[in-house]
C-alpha positions as CSV (number, residue, x, y, z in Angstrom):
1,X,34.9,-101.9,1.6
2,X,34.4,-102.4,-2.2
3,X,35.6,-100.2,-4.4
4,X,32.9,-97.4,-5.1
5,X,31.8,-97.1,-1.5
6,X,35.0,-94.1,-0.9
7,X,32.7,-92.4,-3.7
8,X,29.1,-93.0,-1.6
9,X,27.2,-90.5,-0.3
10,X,24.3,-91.3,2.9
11,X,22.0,-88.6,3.9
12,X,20.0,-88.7,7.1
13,X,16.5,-87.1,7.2
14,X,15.1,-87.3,10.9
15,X,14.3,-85.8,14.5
16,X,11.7,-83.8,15.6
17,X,10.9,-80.4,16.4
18,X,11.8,-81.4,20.1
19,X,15.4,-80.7,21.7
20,X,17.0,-83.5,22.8
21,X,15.0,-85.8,20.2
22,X,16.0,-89.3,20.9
23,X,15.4,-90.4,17.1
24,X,17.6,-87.5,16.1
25,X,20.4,-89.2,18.6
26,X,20.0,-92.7,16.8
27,X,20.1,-91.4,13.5
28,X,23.4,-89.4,14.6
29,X,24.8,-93.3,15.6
30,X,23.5,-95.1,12.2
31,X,25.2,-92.2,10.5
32,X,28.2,-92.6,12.2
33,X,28.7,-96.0,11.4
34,X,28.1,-95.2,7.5
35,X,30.8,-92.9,7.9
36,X,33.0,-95.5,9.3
37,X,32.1,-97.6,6.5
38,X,33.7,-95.3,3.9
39,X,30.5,-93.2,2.8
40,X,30.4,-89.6,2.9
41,X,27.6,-88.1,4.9
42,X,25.3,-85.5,5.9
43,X,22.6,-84.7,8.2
44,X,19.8,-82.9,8.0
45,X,18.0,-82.1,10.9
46,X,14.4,-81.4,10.5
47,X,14.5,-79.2,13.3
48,X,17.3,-77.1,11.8
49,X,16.0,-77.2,8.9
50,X,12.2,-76.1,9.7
51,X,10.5,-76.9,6.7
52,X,7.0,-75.1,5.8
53,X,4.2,-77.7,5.0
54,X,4.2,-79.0,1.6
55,X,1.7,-77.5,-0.7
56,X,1.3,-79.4,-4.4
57,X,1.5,-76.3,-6.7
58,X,4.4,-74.3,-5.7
59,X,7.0,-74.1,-7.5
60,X,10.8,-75.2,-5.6
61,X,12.2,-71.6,-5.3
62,X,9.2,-70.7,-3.2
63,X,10.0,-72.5,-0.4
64,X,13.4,-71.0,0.8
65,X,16.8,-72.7,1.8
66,X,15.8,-74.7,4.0
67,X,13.3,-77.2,1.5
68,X,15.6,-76.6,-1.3
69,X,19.0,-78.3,0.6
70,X,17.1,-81.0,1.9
71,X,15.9,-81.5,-2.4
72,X,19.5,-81.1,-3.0
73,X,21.0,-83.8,-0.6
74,X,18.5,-86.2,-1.6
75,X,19.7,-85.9,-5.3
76,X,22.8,-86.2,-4.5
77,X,22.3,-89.3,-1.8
78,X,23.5,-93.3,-2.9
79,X,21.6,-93.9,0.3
80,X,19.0,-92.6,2.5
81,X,18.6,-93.3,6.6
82,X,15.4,-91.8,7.5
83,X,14.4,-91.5,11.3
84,X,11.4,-90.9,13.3
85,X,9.3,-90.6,16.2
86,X,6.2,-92.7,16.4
87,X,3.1,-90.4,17.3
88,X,-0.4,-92.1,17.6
89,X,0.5,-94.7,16.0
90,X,2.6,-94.0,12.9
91,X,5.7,-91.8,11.6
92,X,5.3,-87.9,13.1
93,X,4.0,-85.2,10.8
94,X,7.6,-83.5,10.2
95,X,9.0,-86.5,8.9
96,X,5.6,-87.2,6.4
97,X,6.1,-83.8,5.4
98,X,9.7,-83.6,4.4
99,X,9.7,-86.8,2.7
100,X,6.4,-85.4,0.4
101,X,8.9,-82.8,-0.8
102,X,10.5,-85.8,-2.7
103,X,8.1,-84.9,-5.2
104,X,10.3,-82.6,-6.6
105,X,12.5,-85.4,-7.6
106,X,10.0,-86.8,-10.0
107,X,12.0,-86.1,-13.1
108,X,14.7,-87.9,-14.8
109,X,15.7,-91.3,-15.4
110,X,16.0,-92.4,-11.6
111,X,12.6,-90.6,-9.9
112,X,12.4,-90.0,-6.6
113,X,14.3,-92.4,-4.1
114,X,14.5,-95.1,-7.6
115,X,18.2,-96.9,-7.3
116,X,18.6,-95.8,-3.7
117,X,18.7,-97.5,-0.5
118,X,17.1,-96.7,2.0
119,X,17.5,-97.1,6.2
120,X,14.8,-96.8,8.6
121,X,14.6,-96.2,12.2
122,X,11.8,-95.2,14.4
123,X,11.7,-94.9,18.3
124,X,8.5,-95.0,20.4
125,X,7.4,-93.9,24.0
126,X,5.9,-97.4,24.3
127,X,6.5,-100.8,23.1
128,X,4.3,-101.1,20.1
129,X,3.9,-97.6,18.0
130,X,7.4,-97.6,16.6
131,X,6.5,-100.9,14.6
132,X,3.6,-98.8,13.0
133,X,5.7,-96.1,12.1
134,X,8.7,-98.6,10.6
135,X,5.8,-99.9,8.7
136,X,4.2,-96.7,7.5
137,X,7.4,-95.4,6.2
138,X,7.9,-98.6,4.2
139,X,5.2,-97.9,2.5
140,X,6.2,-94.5,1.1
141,X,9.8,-95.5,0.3
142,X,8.1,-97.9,-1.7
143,X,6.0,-95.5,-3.4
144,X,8.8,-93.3,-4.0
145,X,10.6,-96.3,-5.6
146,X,13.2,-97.2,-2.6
147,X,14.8,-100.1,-1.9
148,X,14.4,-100.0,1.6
149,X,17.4,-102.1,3.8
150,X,16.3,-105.5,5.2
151,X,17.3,-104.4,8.3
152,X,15.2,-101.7,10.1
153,X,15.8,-100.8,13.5
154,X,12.7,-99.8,16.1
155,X,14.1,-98.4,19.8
156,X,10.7,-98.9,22.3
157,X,10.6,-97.0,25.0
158,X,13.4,-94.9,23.6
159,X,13.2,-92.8,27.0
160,X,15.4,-95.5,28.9
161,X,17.2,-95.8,26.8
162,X,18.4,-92.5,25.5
163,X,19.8,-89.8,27.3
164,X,18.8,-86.3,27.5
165,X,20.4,-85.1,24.3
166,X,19.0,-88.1,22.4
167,X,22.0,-90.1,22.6
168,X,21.3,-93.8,22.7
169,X,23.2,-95.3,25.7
170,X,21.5,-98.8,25.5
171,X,24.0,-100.9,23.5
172,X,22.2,-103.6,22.1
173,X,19.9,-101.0,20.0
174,X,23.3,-99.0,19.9
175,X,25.1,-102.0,17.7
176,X,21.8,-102.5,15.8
177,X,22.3,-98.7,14.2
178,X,25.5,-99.0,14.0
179,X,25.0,-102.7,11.7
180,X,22.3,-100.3,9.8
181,X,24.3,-97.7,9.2
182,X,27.0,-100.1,7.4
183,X,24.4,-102.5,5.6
184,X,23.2,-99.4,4.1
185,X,26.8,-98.4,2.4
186,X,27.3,-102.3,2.0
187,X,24.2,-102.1,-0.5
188,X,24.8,-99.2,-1.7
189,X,27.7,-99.8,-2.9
190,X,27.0,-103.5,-4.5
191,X,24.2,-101.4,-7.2
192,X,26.9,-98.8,-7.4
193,X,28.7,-101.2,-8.8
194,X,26.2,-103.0,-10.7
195,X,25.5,-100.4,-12.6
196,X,28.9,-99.6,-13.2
197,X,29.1,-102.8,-14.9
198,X,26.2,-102.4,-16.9
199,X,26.7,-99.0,-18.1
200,X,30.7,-100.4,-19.2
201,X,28.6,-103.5,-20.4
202,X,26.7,-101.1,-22.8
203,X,29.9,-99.0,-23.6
204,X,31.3,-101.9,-24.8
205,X,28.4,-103.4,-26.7
C-alpha cells in the first residue's frame, strides 16, 4: 500500500430499485476489497437513496438529501466503482440518472469525475447485455472526464450466480471484484501521489 492510499476515499454508486439486486451484491464485494486495500469507503445505494429524475434547470437544494449526498460523496471520492444492471441492452435508467447529477460538479479546477478513477461493473440476465452496459458507461465516464480502470468486470447470467440477497457466490467473478476493487485504490493512489509531487514540484520552483 503506498503512502497516500490510508488517505483515499472510493465511493460506490449502484443497484437497482429491486431487493435483492445482484449488482448491488457485487458492488458490496469490489467495495470490500478497496477497503481491504486501505481506502476509506462508502456506499450509496440507489435504492436507498431514491433519487427524483434529473431535470437541467434546478438548482441543487431542490432536490433533497438524497441527490445532494450522493453530490457530496462524489466530491469527496479519489475513486469511483459504479455498478449496474444491464436492461435492453445497456446500463438501467437509475444508474444513467444518478450519474447525470454529476453535472453539478462542473465547477472548479477538477470538473466532474476529472483526476478520478473510475470501476465499472455490470451484471446481465443473459450472456451478452452486460458487455453493452460496461460499454455504455465508458462512454459517460469519459465524457465526464474519468479515467476509467482497465479492468471492468461483467457477471452474465448474474442469477446463477448470485444468491437471493445479491451476494455473488460464484468465485471466479467473486476474485475478479475483489482484483477491481484493489486496482482501483492501487491507481488511485499512484495520481494521488503524482500530484503530490507536482504540486511540491511547484512549491519548490
Amino acid at each position: 500500500m503506498s503512502f497516500k492510499e490510508s488517505h483515499l476515499k472510493v465511493v460506490g454508486i449502484g443497484g437497482t430499485l429491486r431487493e435483492g439486486s445482484a449488482s448491488l451484491g457485487a458492488l458490496r464485494r469490489a467495495l470490500a476489497a478497496a477497503g481491504e486495500a486501505g481506502a476509506e469507503t462508502e456506499l450509496l445505494d440507489l435504492r436507498e437513496l431514491d433519487l427524483p429524475m434529473y431535470e437541467p434547470g434546478r438548482s441543487l437544494d431542490e432536490y433533497g438529501t438524497g441527490v445532494e449526498r450522493l453530490v457530496e460523496e462524489l466530491r469527496g471520492a479519489d475513486a469511483v466503482l459504479i455498478s449496474t444492471a444491464a436492461y435492453h441492452g445497456t446500463l438501467a435508467g437509475v444508474t444513467k440518472n444518478a450519474l447525470d447529477f454529476a453535472q453539478f460538479l462542473s465547477g472548479g479546477d477538477h470538473p466532474y469525475f476529472d483526476g478520478k478513477v473510475v470501476g465499472l461493473i455490470s451484471t446481465a440476465g443473459g450472456e451478452q447485455a452486460g458487455a453493452n452496459a460496461t460499454g455504455a458507461m465508458v462512454h459517460v465516464v469519459h465524457a465526464l472526464r474519468g479515467v476509467v480502470a482497465p479492468l471492468v468486470v461483467s457477471i452474465p447470467k448474474a442469477w446463477q450466480r448470485a444468491d437471493g440477497s445479491g451476494n455473488v457466490t460464484d468465485e471466479t467473478y467473486g476474485g475478479r471484484l475483489d482484483a477491481l476493487g484493489e486496482l482501483v485504490v492501487d491507481l488511485a493512489g499512484g495520481l494521488a501521489a503524482r500530484d503530490e509531487e507536482a504540486e511540491l514540484a511547484g512549491v519548490a520552483g
